[in-house]
Each structure stands twice: as structure tokens, then as C-alpha cells.
VEXDREN-2710 file (C-alpha; in Angstrom, 1 decimal):
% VEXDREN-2710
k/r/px/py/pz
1/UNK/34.7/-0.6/-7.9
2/UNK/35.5/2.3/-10.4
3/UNK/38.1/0.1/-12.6
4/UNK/35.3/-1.6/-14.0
5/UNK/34.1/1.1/-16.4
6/UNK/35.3/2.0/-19.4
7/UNK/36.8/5.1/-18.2
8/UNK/38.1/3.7/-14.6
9/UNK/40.1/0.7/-16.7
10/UNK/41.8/3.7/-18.7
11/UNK/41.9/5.7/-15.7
12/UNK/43.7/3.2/-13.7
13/UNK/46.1/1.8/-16.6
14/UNK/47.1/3.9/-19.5
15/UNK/45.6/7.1/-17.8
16/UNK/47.4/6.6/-14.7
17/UNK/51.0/5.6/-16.1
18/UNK/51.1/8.4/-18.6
19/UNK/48.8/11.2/-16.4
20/UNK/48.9/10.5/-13.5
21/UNK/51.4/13.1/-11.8
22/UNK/49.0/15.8/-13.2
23/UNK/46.7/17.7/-11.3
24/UNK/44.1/17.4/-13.8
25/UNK/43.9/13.8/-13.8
26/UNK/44.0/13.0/-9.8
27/UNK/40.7/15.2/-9.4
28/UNK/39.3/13.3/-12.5
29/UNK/40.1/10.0/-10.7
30/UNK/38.8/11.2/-7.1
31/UNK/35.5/12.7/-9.3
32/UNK/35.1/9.2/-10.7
33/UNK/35.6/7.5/-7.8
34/UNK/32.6/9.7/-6.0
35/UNK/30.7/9.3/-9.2
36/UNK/30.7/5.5/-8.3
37/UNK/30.3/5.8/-4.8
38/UNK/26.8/7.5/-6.1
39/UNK/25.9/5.0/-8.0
40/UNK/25.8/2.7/-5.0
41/UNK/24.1/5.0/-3.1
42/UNK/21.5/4.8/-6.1
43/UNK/21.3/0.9/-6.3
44/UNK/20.9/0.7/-2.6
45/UNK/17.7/3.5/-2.4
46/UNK/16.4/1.4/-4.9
47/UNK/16.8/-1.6/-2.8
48/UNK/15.7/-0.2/0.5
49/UNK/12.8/2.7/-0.7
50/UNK/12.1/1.8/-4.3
51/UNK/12.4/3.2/-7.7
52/UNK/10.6/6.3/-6.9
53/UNK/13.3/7.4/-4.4
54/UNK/15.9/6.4/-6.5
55/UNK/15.0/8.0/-9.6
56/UNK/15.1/11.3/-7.6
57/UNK/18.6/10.7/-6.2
58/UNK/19.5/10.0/-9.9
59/UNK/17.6/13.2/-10.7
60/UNK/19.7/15.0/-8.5
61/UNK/23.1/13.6/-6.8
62/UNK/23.7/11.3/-9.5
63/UNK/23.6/13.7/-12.2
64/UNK/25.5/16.3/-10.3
65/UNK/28.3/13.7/-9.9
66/UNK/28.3/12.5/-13.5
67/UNK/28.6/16.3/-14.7
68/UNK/31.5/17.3/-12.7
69/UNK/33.2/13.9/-14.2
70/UNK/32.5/15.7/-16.9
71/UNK/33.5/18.7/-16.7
72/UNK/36.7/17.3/-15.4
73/UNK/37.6/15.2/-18.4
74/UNK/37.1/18.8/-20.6
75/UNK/39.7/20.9/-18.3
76/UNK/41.9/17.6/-18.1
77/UNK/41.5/17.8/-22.1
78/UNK/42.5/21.4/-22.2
79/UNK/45.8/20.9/-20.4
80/UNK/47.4/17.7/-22.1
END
């Protein structure tokens, strides 16, 4: 599921023949795979308790996930 993005197709082609034996880059790809996993979680809160719910799992959770990606890319960034 987290090869469909932008950043997982990269992640899991050029990223991951050129990067991939670096630290750096396995923590990005096990962030980004969490990330996703989030976003499920997301979609089915939505489903099952409604937007309200969802919007404060996106509020929290979701943005905590999507900033350590983040975060992640920059330290990844600093060490290539």
C-alpha cells in the first residue's frame, strides 16, 4: 500500500537500489510505511464513527506520523 505514492514508488525503486543499505533511508521507509498504516486507520474511523472522529485522528495521529516522515526525509537529506 505505501508504493502508491509518490514518495513510496521512489522509495521502493530508485530510493531503495541506490539508499537502501543506509540507516537513514530504512527508518524513512518503516516511517512511511506507519504513515500509511495511519491513513487507513483514518479512512476506516471515517467509515465506522464519521468525519468528526476522523478529523481528530487526523488532527492528531495522522499529523504526528506525517511529521516524523518528515523529519526523516531532512536527516536522510543531511547524510547523502
Amino acid at each position: 500500500m505505501d508504493d502508491r505514492c509518490e514518495l513510496g514508488q521512489w522509495l521502493h525503486s530508485v530510493g531503495q537500489n541506490q539508499y537502501g543499505s543506509m540507516s537513514e533511508f530504512q527508518e524513512i521507509m518503516k516511517l512511511h510505511h506507519d504513515f500509511h498504516r495511519c491513513v487507513q486507520e483514518v479512512v476506516d474511523i471515517y467509515i465506522a464513527e464519521g468525519a468528526g472522529v476522523a478529523k481528530c485522528e487526523l488532527a492528531g495521529n495522522f499529523q504526528k506520523k506525517s511529521a516524523m516522515v518528515q523529519e526523516q526525509i531532512v536527516r536522510f537529506f543531511d547524510n547523502i
